[in-house]
N, C-alpha and C positions, 0 to 999 in steps of 0.2 A: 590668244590674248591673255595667257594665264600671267601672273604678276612672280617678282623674284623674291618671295616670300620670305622663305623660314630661314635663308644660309645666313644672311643679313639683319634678321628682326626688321626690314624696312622694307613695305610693302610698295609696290611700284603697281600698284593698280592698272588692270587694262592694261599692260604694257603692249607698245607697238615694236615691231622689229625694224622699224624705218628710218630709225635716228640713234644716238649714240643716247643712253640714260643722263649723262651729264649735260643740257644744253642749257647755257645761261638765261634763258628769256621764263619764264613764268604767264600766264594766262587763267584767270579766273573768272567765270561767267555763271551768272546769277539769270533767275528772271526781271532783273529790277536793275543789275548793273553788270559793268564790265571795268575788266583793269588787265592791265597790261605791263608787266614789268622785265626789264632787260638788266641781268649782272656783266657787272665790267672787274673780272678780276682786279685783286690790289697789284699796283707797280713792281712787274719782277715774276710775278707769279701767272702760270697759267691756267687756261679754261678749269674749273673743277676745282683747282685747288687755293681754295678762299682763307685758307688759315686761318689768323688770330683778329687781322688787321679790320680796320671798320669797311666795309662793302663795299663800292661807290653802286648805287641804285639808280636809273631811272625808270618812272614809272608814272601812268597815267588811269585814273579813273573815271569813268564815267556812268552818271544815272541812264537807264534805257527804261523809255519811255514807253514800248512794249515789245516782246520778245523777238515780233519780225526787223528791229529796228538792229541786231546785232550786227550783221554785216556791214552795213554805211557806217556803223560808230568805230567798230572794230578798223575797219580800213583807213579812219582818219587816225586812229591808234599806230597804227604802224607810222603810217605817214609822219606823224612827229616826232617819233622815236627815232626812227630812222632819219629825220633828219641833224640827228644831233648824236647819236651812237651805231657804233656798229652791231643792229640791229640782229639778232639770230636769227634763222631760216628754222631751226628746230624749237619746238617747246613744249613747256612740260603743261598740259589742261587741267587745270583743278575744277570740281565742280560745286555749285554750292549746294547747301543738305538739301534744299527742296528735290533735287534732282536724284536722288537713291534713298534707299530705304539701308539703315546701319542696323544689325542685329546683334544679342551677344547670344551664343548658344554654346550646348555640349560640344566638345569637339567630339566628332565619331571618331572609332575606333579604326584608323585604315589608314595606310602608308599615307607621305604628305602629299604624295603627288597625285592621289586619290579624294583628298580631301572636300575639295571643290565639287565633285559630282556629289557628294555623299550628301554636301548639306544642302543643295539643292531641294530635294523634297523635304526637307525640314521645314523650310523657308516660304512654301508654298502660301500659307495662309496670311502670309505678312505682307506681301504683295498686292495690287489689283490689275494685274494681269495675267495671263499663264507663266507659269515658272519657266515653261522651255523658250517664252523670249527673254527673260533674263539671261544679263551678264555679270558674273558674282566672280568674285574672291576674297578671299579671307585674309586675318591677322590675328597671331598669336592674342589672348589676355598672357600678363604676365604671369608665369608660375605658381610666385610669391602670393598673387591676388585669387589663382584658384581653386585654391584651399583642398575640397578633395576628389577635385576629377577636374582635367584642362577643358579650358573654356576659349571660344573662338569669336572676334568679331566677322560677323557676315556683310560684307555688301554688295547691293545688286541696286541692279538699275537697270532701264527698260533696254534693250540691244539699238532695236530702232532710233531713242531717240539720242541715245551715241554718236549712230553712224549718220543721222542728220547733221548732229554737234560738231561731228570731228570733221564733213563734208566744206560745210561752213567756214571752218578756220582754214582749211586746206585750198578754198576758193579765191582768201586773201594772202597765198606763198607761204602761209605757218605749217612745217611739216610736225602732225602730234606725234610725238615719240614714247608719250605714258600717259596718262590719266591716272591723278589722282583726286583725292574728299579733302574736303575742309578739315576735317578732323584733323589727317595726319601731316597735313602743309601747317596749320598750326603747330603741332606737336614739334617740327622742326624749327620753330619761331620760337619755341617758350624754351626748347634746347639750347637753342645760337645763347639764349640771354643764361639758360642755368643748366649747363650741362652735365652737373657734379648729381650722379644718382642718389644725391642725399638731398636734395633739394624735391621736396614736394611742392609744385607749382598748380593752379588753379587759374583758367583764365576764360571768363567771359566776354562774349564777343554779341554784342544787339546793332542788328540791324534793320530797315522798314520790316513786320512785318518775318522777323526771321531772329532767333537768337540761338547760342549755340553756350555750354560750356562743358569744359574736358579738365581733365586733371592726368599729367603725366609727370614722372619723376625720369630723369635724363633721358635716353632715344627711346626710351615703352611709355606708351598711352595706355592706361590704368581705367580712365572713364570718361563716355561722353555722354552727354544730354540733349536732348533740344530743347530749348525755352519756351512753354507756351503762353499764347496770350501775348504776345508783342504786338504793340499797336500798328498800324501804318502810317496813322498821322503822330510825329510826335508833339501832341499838342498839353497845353499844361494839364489839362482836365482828365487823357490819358493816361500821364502819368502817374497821376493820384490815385488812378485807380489799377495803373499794373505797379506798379512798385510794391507792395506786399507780397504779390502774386511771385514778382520776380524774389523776391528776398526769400519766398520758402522754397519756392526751387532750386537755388544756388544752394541755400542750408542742408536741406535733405541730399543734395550730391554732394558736397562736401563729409555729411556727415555718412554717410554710404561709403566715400573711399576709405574714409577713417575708423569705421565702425565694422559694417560688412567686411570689408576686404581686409581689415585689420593692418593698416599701413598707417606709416608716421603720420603726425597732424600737418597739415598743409602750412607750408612756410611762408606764402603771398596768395593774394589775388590781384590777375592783371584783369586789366577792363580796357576794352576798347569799343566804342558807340560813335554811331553817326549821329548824323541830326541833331548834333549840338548836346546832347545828353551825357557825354561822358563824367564831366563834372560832376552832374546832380547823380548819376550814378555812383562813382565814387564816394561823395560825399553822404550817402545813405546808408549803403552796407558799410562803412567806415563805422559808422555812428551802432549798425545795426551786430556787425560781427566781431567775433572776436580777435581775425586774423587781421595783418596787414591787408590794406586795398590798394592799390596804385592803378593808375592808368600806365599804360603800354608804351606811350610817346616817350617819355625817359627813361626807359628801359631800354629802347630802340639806339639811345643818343649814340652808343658807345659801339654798337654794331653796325649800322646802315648810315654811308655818307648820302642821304635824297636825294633825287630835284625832283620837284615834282613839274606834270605837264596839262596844264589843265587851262588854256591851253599851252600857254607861255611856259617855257623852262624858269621855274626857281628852284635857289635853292634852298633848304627849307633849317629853321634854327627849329632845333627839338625843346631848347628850351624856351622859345617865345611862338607855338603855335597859333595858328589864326584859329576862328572855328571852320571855317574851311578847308583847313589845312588838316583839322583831326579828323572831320566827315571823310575825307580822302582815306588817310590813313588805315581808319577802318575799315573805311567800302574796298580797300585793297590788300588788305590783310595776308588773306589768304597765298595770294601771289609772291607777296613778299614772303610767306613761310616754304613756298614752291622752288625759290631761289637756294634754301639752304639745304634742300636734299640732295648734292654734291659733297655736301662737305660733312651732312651726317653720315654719308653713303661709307665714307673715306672712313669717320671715326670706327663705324659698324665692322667695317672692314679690320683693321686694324685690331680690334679686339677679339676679334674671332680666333 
């Protein structure tokens, strides 16, 4: 299950040998939701090769009411997708951060294809379970950012609750072909919008309950966080009282890429929030920092043609969101950045 690591700079986590790396459908599951998304190459062009042209997307989200509920929700997922595209039999599982533990460490000293065993007992005590049920692989830090000895990100996650995971999807005809993190399915989202490695991007992503932000400058992810203190309810009273909380955490990661790692100052912040939040999020650190802030939806306009299915197909105006239409967005994020690891796979490729 070892992932295609270091030839590419693009980690293909968990990878399975069951399916081709390139399959258009995307899958992202959370303990709290589920999404579902299927690319339709652009006119002319086939599977993989997504070029310049805007995507055409469909994709469906859904809240999951508790964790044993995935399979009935997921099976209505197919069912509507399928009834309106040609659905993939192959796809890519992203997982969300609750579900693995991200590390950065030393990299050890040991060929690459050694790697993986070595940091294993490093990683021991980061865990709560034995190290030998973990399933881990790593990704480079970039270079530039590890100033003077290379540094590795770690991720592991429990074996068992994988092979439950991937059992599950495989019960409703989705053959997993790779598993990958939040982290890096992003990183391919914030690339599609700025793929020029002089662009230092920043993008926070809150959801119930769960927040996350990274900072990557073209196909390398440089830094990730987890946000603590997200509420579940996002209720006004809440966010009175995480919003600071949130605002020093973004700062100190922002200023960690920029400072610590001695890399350019961050060019935007994108934000994308469920629950109706994005706005007053935006609208805060705007006020609070010194960078651009933007939300994520127009950013999106010029890359992803939508519909979204929730349950009806629409299709969706980036510039006139509903707030249902941006709680979707977010809660599906991840999938959508699932879809572009074809075509970063291809630039990786290419530059090598």
């Amino acid at each position: 299950m070892a992932g295609w690591r270091h030839r590419l700079k693009l980690p293909g986590l968990f990878s399975f040998a069951n399916g081709p790396d390139m399959a258009p459908a995307a899958l992202y599951v959370s303990g709290s939701a589920l999404a579902l998304a299927q690319a339709q190459p652009p006119r002319g062009q086939a599977n993989g090769e997504y070029g310049v042209a805007r995507l055409p997307v469909c994709m469906r989200a859904d809240a999951l009411a508790k964790p044993s509920a995935l399979s009935s929700v997921l099976a209505e997922q197919i069912k509507s997708l399928r009834a309106a595209t040609d659905l993939s039999a192959d796809c890519h599982l992203i997982l969300a951060p609750e579900m693995y533990n991200l590390s950065l460490i030393e990299r050890p000293e040991v060929d690459d294809d050694q790697v993986v065993d070595a940091v294993r007992w490093t990683i021991q005590d980061q865990v709560d379970y034995p190290v030998d049920d973990a399933l881990l692989d790593v990704f480079d830090l970039p270079n530039s950012a590890s100033r003077e000895r290379p540094m590795v990100f770690v991720v592991s996650a429990q074996r068992e609750l994988l092979r439950g995971l991937v059992q599950r999807v495989t019960d409703q005809d989705l053959r997993v072909n790779c598993i990958d993190v939040s982290e890096l399915a992003l990183r391919n989202l914030v690339w599609r919008c700025f793929p020029g490695a002089d662009q230092s991007v920043a993008l926070l992503r809150l959801t119930a309950n769960s927040g996350l932000i990274s900072v990557s400058r073209g196909e390398e992810l440089y830094l990730s966080r987890r946000i603590s203190g997200v509420p579940t309810d996002f209720a006004e009273d809440n966010w009175t009282e995480f919003r600071e909380r949130m605002l020093l955490q973004v700062q100190r990661s922002i200023d960690y890429y920029e400072s610590a790692m001695g890399q350019p100052h961050c060019n935007v912040l994108m934000v994308a929030c469920t629950h109706g939040w994005s706005n007053r999020v935006c609208d805060y650190l705007t006020e609070m920092l010194a960078i651009p802030v933007r939300p994520i939806s127009p950013l999106l306009q010029d890359e992803i043609d939508l519909s979204l299915f929730n349950p009806q197909a629409e299709q969706i105006d980036w510039a006139n969101l509903s707030e249902e239409q941006t709680n979707a967005v977010a809660a599906g994020l991840p999938a959508l950045g699932g879809l572009f690891r074809p075509a970063l796979a291809a630039a990786a490729s290419e530059a090598a």
